[in-house]
Residue, then its C-alpha position, 0 to 999 in steps of 0.5 A: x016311433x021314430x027310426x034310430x040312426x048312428x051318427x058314427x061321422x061328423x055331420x054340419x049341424x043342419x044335418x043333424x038337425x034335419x035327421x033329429x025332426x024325423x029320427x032318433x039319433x046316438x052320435x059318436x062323441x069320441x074325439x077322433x074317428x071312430x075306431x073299427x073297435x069302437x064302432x063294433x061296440x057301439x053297435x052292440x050297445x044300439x042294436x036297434x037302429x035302422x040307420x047307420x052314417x059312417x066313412x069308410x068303414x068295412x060293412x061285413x057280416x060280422x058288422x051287420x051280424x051286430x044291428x038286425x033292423x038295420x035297413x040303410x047304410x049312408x057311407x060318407x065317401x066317394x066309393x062304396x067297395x067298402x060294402x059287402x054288396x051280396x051280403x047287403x043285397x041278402x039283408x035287405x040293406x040299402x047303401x048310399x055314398x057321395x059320389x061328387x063329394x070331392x069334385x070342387x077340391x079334386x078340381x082346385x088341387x088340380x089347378x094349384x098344382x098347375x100353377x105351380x109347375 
């Protein structure tokens, strides 16, 4: 059987794609980010995954207490000082994050404000 992932973060379509060749999947459909509130609930109500993709959220023992299988964290953000690094490390989680996310637009930032000084 196929690991489950929650998708609690847009991702591009091929992304989704790819996860659902080799995943099962439950997205978050709300209309906004999702909420520390809602993320809880939708936890509880997929127990079972094994993958979780979120932003920014914090990873905590009343968090991980919700999703016993699971066995990786991706983290759609720079940092990764959001995670309970000890209490993953006594689970067996894997964390990951995206550390170039923001370089291009750091970079073009920069440089717009530059030129308009």
């Amino acid at each position: 059987m196929k690991p489950k992932v929650f998708i609690a973060t847009p991702i591009p379509p091929e992304v989704e794609r790819y996860i659902g060749e080799h995943c099962r999947s439950v997205k978050w459909e709300g209309e906004h980010p999702i909420s520390r509130e809602d993320l809880l609930k939708m936890l509880a109500e997929n127990s079972d995954i094994e993958g979780l993709m979120l932003k920014a959220h914090k990873i905590d023992r009343d968090m991980l207490a919700l999703v016993p299988n699971l066995k990786v964290i991706c983290n759609e953000s720079v940092g990764y000082d959001n995670f309970d690094i000890e209490l993953m490390k006594e689970k067996g989680i894997v964390g990951t994050h995206t550390p170039s996310v923001l370089d291009e637009t750091v970079a073009d930032t920069t440089f717009a404000l530059m030129f308009a000084a």
